[in-house]
Structure formats: C-alpha cells, structure tokens
C-alpha positions in Angstrom: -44.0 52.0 30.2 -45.0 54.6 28.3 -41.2 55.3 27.1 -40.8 51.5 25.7 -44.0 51.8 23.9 -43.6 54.6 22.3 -40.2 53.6 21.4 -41.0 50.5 19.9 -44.0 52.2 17.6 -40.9 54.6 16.8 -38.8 51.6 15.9 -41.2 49.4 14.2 -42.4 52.2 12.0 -39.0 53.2 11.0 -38.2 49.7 9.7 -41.8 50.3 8.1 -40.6 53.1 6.7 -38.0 51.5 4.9 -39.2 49.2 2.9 -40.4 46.3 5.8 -43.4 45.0 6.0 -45.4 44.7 9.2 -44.5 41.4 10.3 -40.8 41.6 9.4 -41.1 45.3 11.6 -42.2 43.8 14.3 -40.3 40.6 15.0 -37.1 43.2 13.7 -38.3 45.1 16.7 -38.5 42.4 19.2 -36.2 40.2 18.0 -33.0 41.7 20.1 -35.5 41.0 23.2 -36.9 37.6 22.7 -34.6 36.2 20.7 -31.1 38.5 20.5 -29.3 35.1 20.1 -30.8 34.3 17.1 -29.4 35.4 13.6 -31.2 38.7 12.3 -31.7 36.8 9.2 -34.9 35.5 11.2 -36.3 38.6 10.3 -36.7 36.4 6.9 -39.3 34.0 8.6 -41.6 36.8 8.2 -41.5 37.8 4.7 -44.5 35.7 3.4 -46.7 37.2 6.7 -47.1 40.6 5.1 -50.3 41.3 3.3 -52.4 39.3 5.4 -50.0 35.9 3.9 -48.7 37.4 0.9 -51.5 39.8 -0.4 -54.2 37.2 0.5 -55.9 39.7 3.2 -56.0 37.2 6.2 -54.5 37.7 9.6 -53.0 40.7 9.9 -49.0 40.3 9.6 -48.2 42.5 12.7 -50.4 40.2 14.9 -48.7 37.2 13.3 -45.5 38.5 14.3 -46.8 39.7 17.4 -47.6 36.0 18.3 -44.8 34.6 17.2 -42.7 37.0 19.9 -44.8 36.0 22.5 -44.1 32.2 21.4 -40.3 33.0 22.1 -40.9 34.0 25.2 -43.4 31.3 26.6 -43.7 28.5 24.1 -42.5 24.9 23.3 -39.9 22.5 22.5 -41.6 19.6 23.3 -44.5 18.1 23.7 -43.9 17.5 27.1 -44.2 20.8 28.0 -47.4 22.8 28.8 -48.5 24.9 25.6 -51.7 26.3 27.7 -49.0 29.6 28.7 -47.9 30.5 25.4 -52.1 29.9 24.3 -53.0 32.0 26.7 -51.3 34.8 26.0 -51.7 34.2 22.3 -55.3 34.9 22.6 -55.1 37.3 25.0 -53.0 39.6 22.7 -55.3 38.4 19.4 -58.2 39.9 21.7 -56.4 43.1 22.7 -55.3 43.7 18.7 -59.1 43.0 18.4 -60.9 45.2 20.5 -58.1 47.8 19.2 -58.4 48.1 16.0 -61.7 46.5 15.1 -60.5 43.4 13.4 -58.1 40.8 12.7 -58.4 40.1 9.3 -55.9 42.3 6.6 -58.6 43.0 4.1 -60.9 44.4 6.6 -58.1 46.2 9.0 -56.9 48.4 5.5 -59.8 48.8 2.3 -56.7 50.5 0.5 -55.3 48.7 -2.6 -51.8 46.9 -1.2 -48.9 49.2 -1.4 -51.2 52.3 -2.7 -49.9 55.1 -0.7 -52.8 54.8 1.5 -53.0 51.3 1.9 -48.9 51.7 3.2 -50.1 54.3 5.5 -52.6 52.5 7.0 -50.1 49.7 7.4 -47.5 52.0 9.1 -50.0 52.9 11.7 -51.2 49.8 12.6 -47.4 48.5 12.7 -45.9 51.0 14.6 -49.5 50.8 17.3 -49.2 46.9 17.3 -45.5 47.0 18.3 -46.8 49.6 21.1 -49.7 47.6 22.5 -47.1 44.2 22.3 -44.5 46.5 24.4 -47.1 47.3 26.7 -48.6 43.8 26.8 -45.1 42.3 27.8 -44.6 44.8 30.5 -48.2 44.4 31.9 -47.1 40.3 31.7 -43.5 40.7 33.6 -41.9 39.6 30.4 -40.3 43.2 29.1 -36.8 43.2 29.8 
C-alpha cells in the first residue's frame, strides 16, 4: 500500500504545486478512481472548499474533499437507500485526519496568513498527507482499485 500512498501524496501535491488548492488536489487525485466517468470539470465543485470555505478557516478543504470521495464510493441516490455506510466511513476518516494532524478546523490546522509562503507550505503538506492517509484508508476498506 505503501506505493499508492505515496503516489497519491506525490500526485496531490503536484496539483498543489500548481496552483490547486487542497480540496480541488484531492478530488483531482481521486477523481479517475471514484468517479473517472465523470467530467474533470468536477474538479470545479471544489473551488469554494479551499481555505477552510473560501478563507473562512473551517473544515479543512482536504478532509472535505476527502469525504466527498468516500461519498462516491458508498453514498446515496435515494432516500431509500441506507446512508449509515457512507456515515460511517465519513467519520471514521474525520477521526483518522483528527488524531493525525491535531485538528479539523483550517485556522487551527495552519496559523500562517493564507497564501503566505508558509501558510501554502503548510497546506502542501497536509494535502499531499491527506491524499496518503485517504489511499491508505480505501485500501484498508477494500475500496482501492
């Protein structure tokens, strides 16, 4: 596992790197797994997630993205269907980005200024380690392919 973890922190960074922010890294990352029949310009979904929403510091837009590829893989069309899978595993991950890296919460995950050059290395570490721990997670779930 270690090879598709690595390679997705490799990946995730790179789109980092280049001008992506963490949530539009991530689901970039995964998207060719969860949801490779989807348009790329999904990628778009995620704009507003960096920052914490937009610079407002909350939830960390890695983990948001995070969520939402585990949401392709296990969640809903209907309300017929049984949500409790794709909960689980939502919290489950929230907990393991957690314990991690000591938060959840933008603001308190970087103290940096947005975009200083701190605050975007900061950010390019915890993007390119939250796109290893969700490679890792899917494999430890059965749901890497």
């Amino acid at each position: 596992m270690e090879d598709k973890g690595t390679e997705a922190r490799n990946t995730a960074g790179g789109y980092f790197k280049e001008g992506l922010n963490c949530a539009e890294s991530i689901i970039k990352t995964f998207r060719p797994q969860v949801a490779a029949n989807m348009d790329e310009s999904v990628v778009r979904l995620f704009t507003g997630f960096g920052g914490g929403y937009g610079h407002a510091g909350c939830t960390c837009g890695a983990l948001a993205a995070s969520v939402a590829v585990l949401g392709m893989l296990k969640g809903r069309t209907t309300q017929l269907e049984d949500r409790e899978p794709a909960y689980n595993l939502a919290k489950e991950f929230h907990d393991k980005f957690e314990e991690k890296f000591g938060a959840t919460c933008c603001r308190a995950l970087n103290e940096y200024p947005f975009d200083t050059k701190e605050h975007l290395k900061n950010c390019l570490k915890i993007t390119g380690n939250t796109a290893k721990l969700l490679a890792e997670f899917l494999d430890e779930k059965g749901l890497a392919k």
